[in-house]
C-alpha positions, 0 to 999 in steps of 0.5 A: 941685696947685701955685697956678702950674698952677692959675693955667695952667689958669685963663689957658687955661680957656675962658670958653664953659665958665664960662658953662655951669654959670652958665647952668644954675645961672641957668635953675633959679634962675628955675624955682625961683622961678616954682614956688611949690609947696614940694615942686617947689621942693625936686625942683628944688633936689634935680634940681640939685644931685644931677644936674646939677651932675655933669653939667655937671662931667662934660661940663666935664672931658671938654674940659679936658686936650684942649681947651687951645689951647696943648697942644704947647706945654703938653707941652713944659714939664716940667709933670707929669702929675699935676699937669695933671689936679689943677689940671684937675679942681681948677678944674672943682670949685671952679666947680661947688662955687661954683655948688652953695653958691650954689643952697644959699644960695639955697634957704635963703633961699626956706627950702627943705628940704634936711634931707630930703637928711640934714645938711649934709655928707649934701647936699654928698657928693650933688653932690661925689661924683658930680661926681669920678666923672663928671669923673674919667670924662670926662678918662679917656674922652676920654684913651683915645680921644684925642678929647674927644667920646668923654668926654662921650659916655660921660658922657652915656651912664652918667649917663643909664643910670643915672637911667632904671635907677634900681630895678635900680641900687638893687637890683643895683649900689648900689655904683656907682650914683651917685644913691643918696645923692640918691634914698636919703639914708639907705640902709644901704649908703651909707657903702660906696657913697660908699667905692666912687665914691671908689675909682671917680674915683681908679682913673679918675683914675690911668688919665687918668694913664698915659695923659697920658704918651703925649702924641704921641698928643693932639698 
């Protein structure tokens, strides 16, 4: 990812989509404060983190290659495909990294809890993981069915399957359960868990990839 495509996508990114995860992150601020319960304040920080942040970064991704307003004109540069999907997903996490070490130091300064989630890097994998996979989702599904609905749908859609299903998950698909780091920090599975979402946002990332070259299609 050149600082040139970065620049490009930041120039073109629109502002209703910065604004989204800030309002997110303000919304549980709030919440946060008005709870004084430590153990809700810590589901709080918890629901954040490990949920909504790749959500919203999943649902951020789904418009990020197809909804440039300059498209055609992006297509005809000879930008590679690769690196319109780095500098893409690359600022899609940079926004929601921001938002996650801001919600971290903000719990550190109500000293919330987050030891309970493992060490420091336990509790970054617990929203950076799931952030790529569901990112790396949504511009794969929105690619494949050429409309940017379809990826959010199917963020939505897994997301959410996989919080109402969370026992059979555990039990019968850990490997691609994206939670299992936020429910279970010290599951024994974890390392291969984490080893297999990785796998996951590259194989997607590298389908967004093949599919990118068919530009007429989005044109």
């Amino acid at each position: 990812m050149n600082g040139a495509s970065l620049k490009y996508s930041w120039l073109t990114y629109r502002r209703d989509q910065l604004w989204f995860p800030l309002a997110f992150f303000a919304l549980f601020v709030v919440i946060t404060l008005i709870m004084p319960n430590p153990a809700i304040r810590f589901t709080l920080a918890r629901a954040y983190l490990g949920f909504i942040v790749p959500l919203i970064g999943g649902i951020m991704a789904s418009y990020a290659v197809l909804d440039d307003p300059a498209i055609e004109l992006r297509f005809s540069t000879p930008v590679r495909a690769e690196q319109i999907l780095l500098a893409r997903v690359g600022l899609i996490v940079i926004v929601q990294a921001v938002c996650a070490l801001a919600f971290q130091l903000f719990a550190l300064a109500l000293k919330i809890d987050l030891s309970r989630l493992g060490n420091v890097v336990d509790v970054q994998w617990i929203w950076l993981l799931p952030t790529l996979v569901l990112a790396a989702l949504g511009i794969a599904g929105s690619l494949a069915g050429a409309q940017t609905v379809v990826g959010a749908f199917l963020v939505g859609t897994v997301w959410l399957v996989e919080l109402m299903m969370k026992s059979w998950f555990e039990l019968n698909a850990k490997y691609a359960f994206l939670f299992l780091g936020v429910f279970t920090p010290g599951h024994p599975d974890l390392v291969l868990s984490r080893s297999a979402l990785a796998a996951a946002a590259v194989a997607l990332l590298c389908l967004s990839w093949v599919l990118l070259h068919r530009q007429e299609r989005y044109i």
